[in-house]
Each structure stands twice: as structure tokens, then as C-alpha cells.
C-alpha positions in Angstrom: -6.3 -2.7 -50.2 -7.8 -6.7 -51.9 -5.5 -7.0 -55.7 -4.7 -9.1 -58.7 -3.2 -8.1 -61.6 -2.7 -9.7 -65.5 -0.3 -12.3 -65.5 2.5 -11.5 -67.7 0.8 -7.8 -68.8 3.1 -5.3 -70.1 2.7 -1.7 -70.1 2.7 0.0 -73.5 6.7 1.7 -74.6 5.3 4.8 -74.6 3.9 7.4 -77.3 0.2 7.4 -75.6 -1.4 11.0 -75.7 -1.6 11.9 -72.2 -5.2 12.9 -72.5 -6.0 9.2 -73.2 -4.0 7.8 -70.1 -5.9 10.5 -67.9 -8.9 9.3 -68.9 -8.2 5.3 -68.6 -6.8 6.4 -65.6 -9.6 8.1 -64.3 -12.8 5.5 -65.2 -10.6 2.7 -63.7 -10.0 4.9 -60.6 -13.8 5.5 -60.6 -14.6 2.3 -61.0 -11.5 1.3 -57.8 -13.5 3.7 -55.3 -17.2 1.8 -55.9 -15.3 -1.4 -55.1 -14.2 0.4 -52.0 -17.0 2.1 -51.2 -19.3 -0.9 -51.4 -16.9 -2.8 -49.3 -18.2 -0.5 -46.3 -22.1 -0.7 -47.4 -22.6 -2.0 -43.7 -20.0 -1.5 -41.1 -21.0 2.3 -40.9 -24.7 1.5 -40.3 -24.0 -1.4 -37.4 -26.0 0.8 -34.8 -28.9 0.4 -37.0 -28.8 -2.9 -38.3 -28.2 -4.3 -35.0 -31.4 -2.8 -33.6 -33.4 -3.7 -36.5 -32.4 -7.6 -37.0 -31.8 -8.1 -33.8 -28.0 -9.2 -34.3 -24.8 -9.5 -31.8 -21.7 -7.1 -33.4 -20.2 -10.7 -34.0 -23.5 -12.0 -36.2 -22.7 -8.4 -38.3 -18.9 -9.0 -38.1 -20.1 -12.4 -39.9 -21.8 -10.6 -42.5 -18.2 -8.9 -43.8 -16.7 -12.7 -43.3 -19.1 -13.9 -46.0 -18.5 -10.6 -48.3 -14.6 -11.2 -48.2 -14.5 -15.0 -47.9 -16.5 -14.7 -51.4 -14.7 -11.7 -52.8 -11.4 -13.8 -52.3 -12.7 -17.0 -54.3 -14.2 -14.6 -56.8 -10.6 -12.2 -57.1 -8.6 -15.9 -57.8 -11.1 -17.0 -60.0 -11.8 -13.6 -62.4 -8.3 -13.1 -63.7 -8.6 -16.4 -66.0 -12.2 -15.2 -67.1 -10.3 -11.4 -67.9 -7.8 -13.1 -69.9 -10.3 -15.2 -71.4 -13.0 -12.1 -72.2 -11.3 -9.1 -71.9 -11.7 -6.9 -68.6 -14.6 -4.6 -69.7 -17.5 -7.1 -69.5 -16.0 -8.0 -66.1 -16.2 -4.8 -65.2 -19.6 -4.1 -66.1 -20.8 -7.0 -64.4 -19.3 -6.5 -61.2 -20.7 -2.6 -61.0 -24.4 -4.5 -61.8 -23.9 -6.9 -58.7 -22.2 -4.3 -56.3 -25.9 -1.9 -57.4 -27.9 -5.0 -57.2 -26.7 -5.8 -53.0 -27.2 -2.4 -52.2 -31.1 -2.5 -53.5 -31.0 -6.3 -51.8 -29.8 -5.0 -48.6 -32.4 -2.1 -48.7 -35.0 -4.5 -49.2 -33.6 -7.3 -46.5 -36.3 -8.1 -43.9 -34.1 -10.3 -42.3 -30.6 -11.7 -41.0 -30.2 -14.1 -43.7 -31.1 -11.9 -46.5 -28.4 -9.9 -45.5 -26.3 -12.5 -45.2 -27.3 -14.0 -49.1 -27.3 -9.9 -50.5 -23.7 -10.2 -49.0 -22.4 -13.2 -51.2 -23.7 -11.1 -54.0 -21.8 -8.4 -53.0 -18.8 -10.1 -52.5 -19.3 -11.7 -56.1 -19.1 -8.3 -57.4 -16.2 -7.1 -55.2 -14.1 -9.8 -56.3 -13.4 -8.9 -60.0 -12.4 -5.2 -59.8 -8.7 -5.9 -59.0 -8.1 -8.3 -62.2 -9.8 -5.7 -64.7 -8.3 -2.8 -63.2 -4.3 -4.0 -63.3 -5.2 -5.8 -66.5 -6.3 -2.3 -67.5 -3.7 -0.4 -66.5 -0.8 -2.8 -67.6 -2.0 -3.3 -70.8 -3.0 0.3 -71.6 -1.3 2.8 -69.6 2.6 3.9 -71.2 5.0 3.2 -69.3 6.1 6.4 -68.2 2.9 7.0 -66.7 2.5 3.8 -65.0 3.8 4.9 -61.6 1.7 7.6 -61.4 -1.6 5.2 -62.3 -0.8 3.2 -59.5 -1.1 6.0 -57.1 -4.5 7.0 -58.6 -5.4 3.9 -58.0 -4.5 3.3 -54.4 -6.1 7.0 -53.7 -9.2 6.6 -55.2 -10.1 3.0 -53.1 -9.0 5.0 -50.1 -11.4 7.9 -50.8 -13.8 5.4 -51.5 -13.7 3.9 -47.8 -14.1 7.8 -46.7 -17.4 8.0 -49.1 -19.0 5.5 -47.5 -19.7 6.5 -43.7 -19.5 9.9 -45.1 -22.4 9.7 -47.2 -24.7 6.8 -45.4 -24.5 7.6 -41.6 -26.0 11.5 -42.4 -28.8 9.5 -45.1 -29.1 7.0 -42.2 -30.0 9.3 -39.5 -32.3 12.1 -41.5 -33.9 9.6 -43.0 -33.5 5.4 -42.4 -30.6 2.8 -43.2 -32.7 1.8 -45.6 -32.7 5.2 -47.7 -29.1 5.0 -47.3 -28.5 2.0 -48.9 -30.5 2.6 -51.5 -28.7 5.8 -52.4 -25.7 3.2 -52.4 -27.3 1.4 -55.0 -28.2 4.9 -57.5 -24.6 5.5 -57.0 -23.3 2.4 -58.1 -25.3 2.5 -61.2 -24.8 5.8 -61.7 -20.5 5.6 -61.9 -21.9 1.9 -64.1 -23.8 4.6 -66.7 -20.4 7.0 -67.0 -18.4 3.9 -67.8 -20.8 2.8 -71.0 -20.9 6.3 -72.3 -17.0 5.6 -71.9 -16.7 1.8 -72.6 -14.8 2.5 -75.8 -11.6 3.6 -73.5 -12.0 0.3 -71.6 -11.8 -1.9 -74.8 -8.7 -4.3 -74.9 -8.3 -8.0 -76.4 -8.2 -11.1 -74.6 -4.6 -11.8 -73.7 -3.1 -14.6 -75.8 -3.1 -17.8 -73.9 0.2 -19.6 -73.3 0.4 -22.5 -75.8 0.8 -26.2 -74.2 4.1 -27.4 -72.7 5.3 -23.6 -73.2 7.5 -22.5 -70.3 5.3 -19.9 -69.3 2.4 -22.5 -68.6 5.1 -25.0 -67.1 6.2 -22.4 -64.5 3.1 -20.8 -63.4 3.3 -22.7 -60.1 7.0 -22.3 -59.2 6.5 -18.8 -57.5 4.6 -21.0 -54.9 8.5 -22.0 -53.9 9.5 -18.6 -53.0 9.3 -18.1 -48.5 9.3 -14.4 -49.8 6.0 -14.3 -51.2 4.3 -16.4 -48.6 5.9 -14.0 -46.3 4.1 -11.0 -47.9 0.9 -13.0 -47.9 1.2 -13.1 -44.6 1.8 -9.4 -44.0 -0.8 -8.4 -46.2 -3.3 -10.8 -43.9 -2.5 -8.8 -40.8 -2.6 -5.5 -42.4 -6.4 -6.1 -43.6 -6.8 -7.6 -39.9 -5.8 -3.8 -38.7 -7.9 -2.3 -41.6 -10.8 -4.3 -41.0 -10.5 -3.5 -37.4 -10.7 0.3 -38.1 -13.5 0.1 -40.4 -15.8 -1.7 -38.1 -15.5 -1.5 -34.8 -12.6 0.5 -33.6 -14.8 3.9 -34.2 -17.8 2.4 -32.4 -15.5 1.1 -29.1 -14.5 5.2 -29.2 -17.5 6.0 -29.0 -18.5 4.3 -26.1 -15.0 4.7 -24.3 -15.1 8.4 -25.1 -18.5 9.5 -25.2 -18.3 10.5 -28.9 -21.4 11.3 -30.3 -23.1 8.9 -32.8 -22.9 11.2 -35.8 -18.7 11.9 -35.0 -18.4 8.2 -35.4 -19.0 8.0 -39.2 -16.5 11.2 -39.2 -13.8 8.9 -37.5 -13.7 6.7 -40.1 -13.5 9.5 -42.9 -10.8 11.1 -41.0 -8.9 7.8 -41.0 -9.2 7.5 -44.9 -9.0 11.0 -46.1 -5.6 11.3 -44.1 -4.4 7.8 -45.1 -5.4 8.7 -49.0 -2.6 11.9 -47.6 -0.3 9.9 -46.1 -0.1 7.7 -49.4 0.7 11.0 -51.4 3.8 11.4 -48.9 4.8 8.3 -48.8 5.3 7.9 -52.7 7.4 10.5 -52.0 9.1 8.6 -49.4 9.5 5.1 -51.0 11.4 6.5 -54.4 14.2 4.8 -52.4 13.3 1.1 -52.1 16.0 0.5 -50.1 14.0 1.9 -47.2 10.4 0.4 -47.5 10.8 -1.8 -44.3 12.0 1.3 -42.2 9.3 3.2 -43.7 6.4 0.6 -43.2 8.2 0.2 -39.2 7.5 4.0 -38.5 4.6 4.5 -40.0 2.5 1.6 -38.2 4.7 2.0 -34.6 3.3 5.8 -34.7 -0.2 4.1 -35.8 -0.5 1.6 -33.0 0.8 4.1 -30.7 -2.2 6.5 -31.4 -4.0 3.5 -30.8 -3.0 3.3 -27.5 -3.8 6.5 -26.7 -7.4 5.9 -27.4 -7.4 2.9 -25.3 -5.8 4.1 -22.3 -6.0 7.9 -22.6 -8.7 9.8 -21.3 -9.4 11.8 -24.5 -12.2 14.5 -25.2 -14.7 13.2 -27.5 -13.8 15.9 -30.2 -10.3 15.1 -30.1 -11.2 11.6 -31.4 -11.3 12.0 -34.8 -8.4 14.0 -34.8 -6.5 10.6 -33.5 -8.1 8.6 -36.0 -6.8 11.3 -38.8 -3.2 10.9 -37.7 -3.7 7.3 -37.3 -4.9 7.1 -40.9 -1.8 9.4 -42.1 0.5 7.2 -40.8 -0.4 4.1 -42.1 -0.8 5.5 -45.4 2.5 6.6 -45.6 3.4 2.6 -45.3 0.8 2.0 -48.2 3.7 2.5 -51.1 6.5 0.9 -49.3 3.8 -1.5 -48.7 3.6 -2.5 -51.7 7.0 -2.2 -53.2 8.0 -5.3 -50.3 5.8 -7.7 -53.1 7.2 -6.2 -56.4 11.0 -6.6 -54.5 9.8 -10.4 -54.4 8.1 -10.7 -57.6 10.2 -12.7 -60.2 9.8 -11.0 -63.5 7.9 -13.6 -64.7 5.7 -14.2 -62.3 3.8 -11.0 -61.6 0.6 -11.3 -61.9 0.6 -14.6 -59.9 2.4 -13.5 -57.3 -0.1 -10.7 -56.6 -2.9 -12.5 -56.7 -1.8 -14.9 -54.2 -0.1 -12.0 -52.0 -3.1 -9.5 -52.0 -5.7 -12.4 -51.4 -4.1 -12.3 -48.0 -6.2 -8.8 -47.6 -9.7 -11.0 -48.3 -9.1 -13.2 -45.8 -7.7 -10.9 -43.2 -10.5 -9.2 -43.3 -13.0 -12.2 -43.0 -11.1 -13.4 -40.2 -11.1 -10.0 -38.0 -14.6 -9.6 -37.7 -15.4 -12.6 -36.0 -12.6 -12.2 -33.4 -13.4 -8.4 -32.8 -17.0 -8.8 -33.0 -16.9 -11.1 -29.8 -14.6 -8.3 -28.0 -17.6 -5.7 -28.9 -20.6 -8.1 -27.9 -18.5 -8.7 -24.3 -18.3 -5.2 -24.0 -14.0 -5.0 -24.7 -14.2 -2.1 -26.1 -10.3 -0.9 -24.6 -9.6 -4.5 -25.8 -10.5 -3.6 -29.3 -8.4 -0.8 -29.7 -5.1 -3.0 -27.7 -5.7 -5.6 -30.3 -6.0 -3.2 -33.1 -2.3 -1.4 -31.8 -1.0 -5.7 -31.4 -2.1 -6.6 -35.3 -0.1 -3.4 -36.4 2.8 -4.1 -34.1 3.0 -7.6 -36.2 2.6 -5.7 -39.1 6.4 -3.8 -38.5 7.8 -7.3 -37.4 5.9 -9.2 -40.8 7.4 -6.2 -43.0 11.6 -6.7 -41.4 10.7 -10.7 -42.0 9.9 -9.8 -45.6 13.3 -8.5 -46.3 14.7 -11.3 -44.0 13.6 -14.1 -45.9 13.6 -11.8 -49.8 17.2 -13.5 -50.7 15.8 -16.9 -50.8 15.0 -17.1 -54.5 14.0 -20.0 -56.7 16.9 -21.9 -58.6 15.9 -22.3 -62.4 13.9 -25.2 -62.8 
């Protein structure tokens, strides 16, 4: 998952009605799965857009480079403008320019339309992780600020299921085209529930730390700590794997397996409906944070041994998205313990910081595997695909053991 937070947000002591927590919860979880969603507008409908424009898997594979390469300037940049403007117009803005590149990739007539439909994407991808922590931190009690986060990490994972689930079927009874335009009615649609709701998303600007304050002095000192760098690092190989899964790995299956076209997109949904599972498990799991690094070890050694399987094992073509479904489980039940190695590296002051420089990590990863796997699928390595996707996961258990290695080296008081 790409995420930022509000630097230096607090969650509220407590006394919030629980209705009104359900409901913040629930629009910013709604708002968390079009992000998601939108982040897969394309990589399910690859067999058609490569037909249509023409394109090599890698010129496609470029396509997600250039939505996450601007998503990660954008998710850097959008935290000072959600300080400075409050989240909800953010917010707003972002579901506009997610609903506007669907319409613009609907209408594409060629390569490079798709290409300047996915900066605006990207544009609009990038903000949803600084409103929605901002959000959360700021307005959630604290009691119930556990349980947000889980909402939160659900909903983007059923919002990655959505997306083949919903445009490969549009896609084949009807065109790519009809299915990215039902993208775009959908976008606008979850846009129109959160004005009719906007007065749940209201919150002041955060107060902006006066000059020569220690809170402005510091702001760069978490950039000190090997810790965080280490997570970055972590967090780059794990959107490698996930990028991996989302765009190719169902597709070299297919053609290693014999799947049928329309079991591909159900691959995919498998992988995320389990992992949104596995998350639920492994909440469970992580209550002890002594064990996230054991935890994130099993859970991806079981993933890249399924993966494997798929490259080496002669598997029926139904059985395929069984695989991908325990696949999926498994590395969701990393997902918590996944994310409790950053806040075990955090410094109290730094939080909001340290995230946004750790979970940038996920943008780039995943601008960086499409162009490496996209030249395995154009040279026909489809077994290669799936090798490499078990390799970036076996980095991930040795990334995650570094973590703690290296999580005692702390930054001396300035």
C-alpha cells in the first residue's frame, strides 16, 4: 500500500460517539478503495490495450512507471498543501482527477494520450494518503484508532480486487473502452456520496510550527536514523512483489497454464480478496510486536513458495487462482506486522515524516518493476516472471530481519 500521514497529528482522548467514528471511518475507507481501485485502471485490460495501440508489455509497464513516479512527487508534495488547506478540498480534488483519467483513457486514441491521461492519474493518486491519515489522526478517538487503521488497509485491498473484477467482464461484453468509462461513473459517483457527507470531512488547517521552533528545527533529523531508510527499502521491494502480481504475474499463468482469459482477472481478485483475509488474521497475529519480523518471514517464504509452484509446477488451469488466493492470504497476514516495523522506528516526534519518506518507497517500487518485468513478458519469460516475483519476496523476509537489525541505532538528541 503508497502512505503519508499528518506530521505531528494526534488522535482525539476519547469521548467521540461511535456513530461518528463509523462514519469518518467509512467515507475515508471509500475514498482509500478509489485510490486503489484507480491504481489498476489498466494492468487488467493489458490484452486489450496492447492490441489496440500497438504496444510491447514493457511500453504498458511504462504507463504504471509514469502513474507512480507522479503519484510519489504528488504524495511528498500534498501533505504541506493538507496542512496548509485542510484535507477535504484535497480530497475532492483528487476523486475529480482520478474520474477525469478514466474518461481520458476512454477517449485515448493513442500511446501518448495514455501516457499524458496517466500523469493525471497519478496527480490524483498522490494526495489520498495525506488526507486520509490527516483524517483519521485528527478525528478518530483514540480508542478506535487501531481499528481505523485496519479499515483502511482492507478497503485499498478490496479496491485492487474491484478493479479486474469489474473491468475485464465490462471489457470483454462490451470494449475496454466501456470499461473505463464505467471507471470514471464510479469515481464520481463515491466523489457525489462524499459532498452529501463533506460536513464529516471538515477539519482546520494544522497550526504551522513557528520559526526557530524545535519542531521546525528537527524536521530533517529522522533522515539520520539507518532504521527508517531500512524500511524504505523494504517497503520498495514489497511494491516490486505487488506491482509484479498486479500486472503480469496473472498474465505469464495464463500462458504457462493455459488459463483462460476471463480466469485471469479472477487471479488477481483472488490475490486481493484473500490478502484483505489474511490482513484480518494477521492483526490478530501482530498484537505482539515482538514478533512482526517472524511473522512478515512466514508469511512471504509461504508466498514465494506458491510462487514457485506456479513457475515450475505443472498446475491445472483452474487450480490457478486457488494459488494466487493463498498467495494473497499470506502476504496479507505480513500487511500489519508490516507496518508496525515503521511505527517501531518512528521517533515520537517524527511520524508523519517518517512515513512519508518510508511508504514513498511503495511509489517507486512500483514504477521501477514494470519496466524490468515488462521486458521478461515481451521476451516471452513468463516462468521468469513468476522466479523473479518468488526472489523480490525472498528479499522482502531478509529486508524485514535487517529492519530489526539495524532498529537500535537511534538518533542522539541534537
Amino acid at each position: 500500500m503508497n502512505t503519508a500521514s499528518s506530521a505531528n497529528a494526534h488522535p482525539l482522548p476519547g469521548g467521540v460517539p461511535l456513530r461518528q467514528d463509523i462514519g469518518l471511518i467509512s467515507l475515508v475507507g471509500l475514498a482509500h478503495m478509489v485510490s486503489h481501485f484507480s491504481q489498476l485502471l489498466l494492468a487488467p485490460l493489458f490484452p486489450w490495450l496492447k492490441d489496440a495501440f500497438q504496444a510491447s508489455y514493457a511500453e504498458l509497464g511504462f504507463l504504471m512507471t509514469v502513474f507512480f513516479v507522479t503519484s510519489c512527487a504528488v504524495q511528498t508534495a500534498s501533505g504541506f498543501v493538507v496542512d496548509r488547506v485542510g484535507p477535504r478540498p484535497v480530497l475532492f480534488a483528487g476523486l475529480s482527477l482520478l474520474g477525469l483519467a478514466a474518461f481520458g483513457f476512454a477517449s485515448s486514441t493513442s500511446y501518448w494520450m495514455l501516457a499524458g491521461f496517466s500523469v493525471v492519474a497519478g496527480i490524483g493518486n498522490g494526495v489520498f494518503h495525506p488526507v486520509d491519515y490527516t483524517l483519521l489522526n485528527r478525528k478518530v478517538s483514540a480508542a478506535r484508532l487501531g481499528h481505523a487503521y485496519s479499515v483502511h488497509g482492507i478497503t485499498g485491498s478490496l479496491g485492487w480486487a474491484l478493479a479486474p473484477a469489474m473491468m475485464v467482464p465490462i471489457a470483454l461484453a462490451y470494449s475496454w473502452r466501456a470499461a473505463l468509462v464505467c471507471a470514471g461513473v464510479l469515481a464520481f459517483a463515491v466523489l457525489a456520496v462524499l459532498w452529501v457527507n463533506r460536513e464529516q470531512l471538515s477539519l482546520p488547517a494544522a497550526p504551522k510550527p513557528a520559526a526557530g521552533s524545535p519542531a521546525q528545527d528537527d524536521r530533517l533529523d529522522f533522515l539520520r536514523i539507518p532504521a527508517v531508510w531500512m524500511c524504505f527499502g523494504f517497503f520498495f521491494f514489497y511494491a516490486m512483489a505487488l506491482s509484479v502480481v498486479q500486472a503480469f504475474a496473472p498474465e505469464a499463468a495464463r500462458q504457462l497454464h493455459g488459463v483462460p482469459l476471463a480466469l485471469v482477472a479472477v487471479c488477481l481478485t483472488a490475490y486481493m480478496v484473500c490478502a484483505a483475509a489474511g490482513m484480518v488474521l494477521g492483526g490478530f497475529l501482530a498484537s505482539d510486536p515482538a514478533r512482526c519480523e517472524r511473522i512478515v518471514g512466514v508469511g512471504f517464504s509461504l508466498a514465494a513458495c506458491i510462487a514457485l509452484v506456479l513457475a515450475w509446477v505443472d498446475v491445472s488451469a483452474m487450480a490457478v487462482p486457488v494459488l494466487f488466493g493463498a498467495m494473497g492470504f499470506f502476504a496479507g497476514i505480513a500487511g500489519p506486522s508490516r507496518d508496525l516495523l515503521v511505527k517501531k522506528s518512528t521517533p515520537d516526534n517524527a511520524t508523519g515524516r517518517v512515513y512519508g519518506v518510508v511508504y514513498s518507497g511503495l511509489d517507486i517500487g512500483q514504477a521501477v518493476a514494470p519496466l524490468i518485468f515488462g521486458l521478461l513478458m515481451d521476451h516471452g519469460q513468463f516462468q521468469g516472471v513468476l522466479i523473479g516475483l518468488a526472489v523480490v519476496q525472498a528479499v522482502l523476509i531478509a529486508s524485514a530481519f535487517n529492519v530489526r537489525r539495524v532498529r537500535r541505532t537511534v538518533l542522539a538528541p541534537a
